[in-house]
C-alpha positions as CSV (number, residue, x, y, z in Angstrom):
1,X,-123.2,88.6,97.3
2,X,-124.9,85.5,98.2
3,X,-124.0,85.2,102.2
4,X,-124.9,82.2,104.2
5,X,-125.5,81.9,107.7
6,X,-122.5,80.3,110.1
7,X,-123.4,81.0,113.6
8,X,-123.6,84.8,114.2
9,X,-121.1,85.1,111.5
10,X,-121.8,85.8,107.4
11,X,-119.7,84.0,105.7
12,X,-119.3,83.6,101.9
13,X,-121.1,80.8,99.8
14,X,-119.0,78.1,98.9
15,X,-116.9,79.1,95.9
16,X,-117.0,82.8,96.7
17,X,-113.7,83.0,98.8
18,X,-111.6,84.1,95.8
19,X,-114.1,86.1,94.2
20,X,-114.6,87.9,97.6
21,X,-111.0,88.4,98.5
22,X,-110.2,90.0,94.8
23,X,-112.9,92.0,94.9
24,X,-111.9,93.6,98.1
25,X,-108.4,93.8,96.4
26,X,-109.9,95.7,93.5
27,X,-111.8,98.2,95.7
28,X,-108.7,98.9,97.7
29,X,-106.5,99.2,94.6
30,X,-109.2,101.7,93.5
31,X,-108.7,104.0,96.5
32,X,-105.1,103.7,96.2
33,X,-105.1,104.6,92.9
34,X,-107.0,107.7,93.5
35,X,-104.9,108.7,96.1
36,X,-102.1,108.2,93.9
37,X,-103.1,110.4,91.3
38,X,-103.8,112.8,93.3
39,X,-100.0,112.8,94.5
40,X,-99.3,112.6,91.0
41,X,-101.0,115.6,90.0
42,X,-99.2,118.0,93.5
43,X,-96.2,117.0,92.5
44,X,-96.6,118.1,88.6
45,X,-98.0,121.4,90.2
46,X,-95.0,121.7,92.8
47,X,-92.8,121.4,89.6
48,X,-94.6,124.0,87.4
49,X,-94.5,126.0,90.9
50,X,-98.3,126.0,90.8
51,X,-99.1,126.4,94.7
52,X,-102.7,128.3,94.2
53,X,-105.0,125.1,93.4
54,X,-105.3,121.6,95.2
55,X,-105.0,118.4,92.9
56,X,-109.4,117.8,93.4
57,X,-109.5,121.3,92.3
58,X,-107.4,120.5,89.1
59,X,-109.4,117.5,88.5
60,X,-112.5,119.0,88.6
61,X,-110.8,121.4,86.0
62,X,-109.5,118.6,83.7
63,X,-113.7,117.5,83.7
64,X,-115.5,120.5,82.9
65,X,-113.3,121.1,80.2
66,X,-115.3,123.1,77.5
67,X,-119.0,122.2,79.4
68,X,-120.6,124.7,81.4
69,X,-122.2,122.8,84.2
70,X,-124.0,123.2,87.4
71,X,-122.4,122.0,90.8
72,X,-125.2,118.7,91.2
73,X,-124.5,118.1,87.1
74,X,-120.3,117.7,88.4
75,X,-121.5,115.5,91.0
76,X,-124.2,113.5,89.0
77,X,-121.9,113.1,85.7
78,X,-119.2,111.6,88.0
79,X,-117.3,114.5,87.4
80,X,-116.3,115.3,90.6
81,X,-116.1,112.6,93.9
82,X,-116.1,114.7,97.0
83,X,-118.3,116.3,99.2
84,X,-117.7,119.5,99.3
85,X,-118.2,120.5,95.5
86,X,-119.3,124.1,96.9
87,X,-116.2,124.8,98.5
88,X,-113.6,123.9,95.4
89,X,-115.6,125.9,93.0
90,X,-116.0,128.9,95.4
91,X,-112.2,128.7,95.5
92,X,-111.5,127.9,91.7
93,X,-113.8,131.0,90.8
94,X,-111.3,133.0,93.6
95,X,-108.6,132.3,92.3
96,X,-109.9,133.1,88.3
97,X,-110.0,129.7,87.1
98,X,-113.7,129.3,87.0
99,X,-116.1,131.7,85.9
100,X,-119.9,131.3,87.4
101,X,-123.2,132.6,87.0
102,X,-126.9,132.3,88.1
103,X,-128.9,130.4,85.8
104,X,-131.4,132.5,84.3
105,X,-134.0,129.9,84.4
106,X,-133.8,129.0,87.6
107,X,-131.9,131.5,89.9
108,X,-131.3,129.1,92.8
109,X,-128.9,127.3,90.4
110,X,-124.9,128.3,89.5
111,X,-123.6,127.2,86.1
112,X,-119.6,127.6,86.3
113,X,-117.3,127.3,83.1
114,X,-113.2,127.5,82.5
115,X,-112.1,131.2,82.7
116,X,-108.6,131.3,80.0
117,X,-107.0,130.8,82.7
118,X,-109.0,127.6,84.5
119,X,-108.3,126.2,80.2
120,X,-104.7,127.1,81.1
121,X,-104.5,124.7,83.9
122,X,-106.2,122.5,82.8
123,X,-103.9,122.0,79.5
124,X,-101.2,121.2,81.9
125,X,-103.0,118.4,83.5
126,X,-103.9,117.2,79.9
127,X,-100.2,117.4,79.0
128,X,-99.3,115.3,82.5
129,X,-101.8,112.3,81.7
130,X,-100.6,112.3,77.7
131,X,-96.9,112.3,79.2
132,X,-98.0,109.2,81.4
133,X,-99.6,107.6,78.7
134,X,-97.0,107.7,76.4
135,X,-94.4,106.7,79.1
136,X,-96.6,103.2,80.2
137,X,-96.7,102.4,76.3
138,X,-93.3,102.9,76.1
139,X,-92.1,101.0,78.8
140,X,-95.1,98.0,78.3
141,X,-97.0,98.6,81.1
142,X,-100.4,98.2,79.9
143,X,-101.3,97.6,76.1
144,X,-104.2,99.4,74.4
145,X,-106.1,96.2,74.4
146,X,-105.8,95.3,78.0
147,X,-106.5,99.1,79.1
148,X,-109.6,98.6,77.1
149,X,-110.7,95.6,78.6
150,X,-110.4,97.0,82.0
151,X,-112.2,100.0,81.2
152,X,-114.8,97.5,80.2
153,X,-114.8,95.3,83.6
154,X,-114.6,98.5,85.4
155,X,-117.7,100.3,83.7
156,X,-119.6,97.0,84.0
157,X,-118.6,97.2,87.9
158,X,-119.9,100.8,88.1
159,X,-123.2,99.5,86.0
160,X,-123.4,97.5,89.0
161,X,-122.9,100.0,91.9
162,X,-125.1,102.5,90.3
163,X,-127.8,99.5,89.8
164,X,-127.2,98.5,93.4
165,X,-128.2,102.3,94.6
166,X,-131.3,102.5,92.2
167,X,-133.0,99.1,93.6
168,X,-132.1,100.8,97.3
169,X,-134.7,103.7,96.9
């Protein structure tokens, strides 16, 4: 953002105001939506009386899928936003839903993959977010075409970010 100098204040070039003040919308509506999800997906569990996994956990599920991946390749595939990937596998591999082993090429490295069980899950979080998107096209809450165009704005907005955090190192 181009800043310009007002005393000891930054202030926003001229003709920024509105760009600045929904931008700052969109990043909070970001973290609410995250947040929300994340309600949405305990409650589904609470329903299906599914008390041994935490909604990240089921995430991370729902985004391995059929890959077998290493903890940094969850992280780096934007798989998986948290910081303590370590922990929620060591627990999804506790409680069966995960299976794990050392990589035979390099043994400092843990590949983990759905167990039946993990696929089992992970079904019924793929049966929640079908229900929701047939209920929001039902009702006309969002349109195929609009939901594509903000997938588009926001994957030019990460394009950005990740851009931003290149040019920093």
């Amino acid at each position: 953002m181009t800043v310009q100098k007002m005393g000891n204040d930054m202030a926003p070039a001229p003709g920024l105001p509105g760009l600045m003040a929904g931008y700052l919308d969109s990043l909070a509506l970001l973290e609410r939506l995250h947040r929300l999800l994340l309600d949405v997906i305990k409650d589904e569990f609470e329903r299906l009386n599914i008390l041994e996994i935490n909604p990240v956990q089921a995430l991370l599920l729902f985004n391995v899928g059929e890959n077998e991946v290493t903890a940094g390749e969850l992280k780096t595939r934007g798989y998986y936003q948290g910081s303590n990937v370590s922990y929620n596998l060591k627990k999804l591999v506790e409680t069966g839903h995960m299976h794990h082993q050392r990589c035979e090429i390099d043994r400092r490295s843990v590949r983990v993959r759905l167990t039946p069980k993990g696929r089992e899950l992970r079904e019924n979080v793929e049966a929640l977010f079908a229900r929701h998107a047939k209920g929001m096209d039902a009702r006309g809450v969002i349109s195929f075409e609009a939901m594509e165009e903000m997938n588009h704005t926001l994957r030019r907005m990460e394009r950005y970010w990740s851009d931003q955090i290149r040019y920093i190192y």
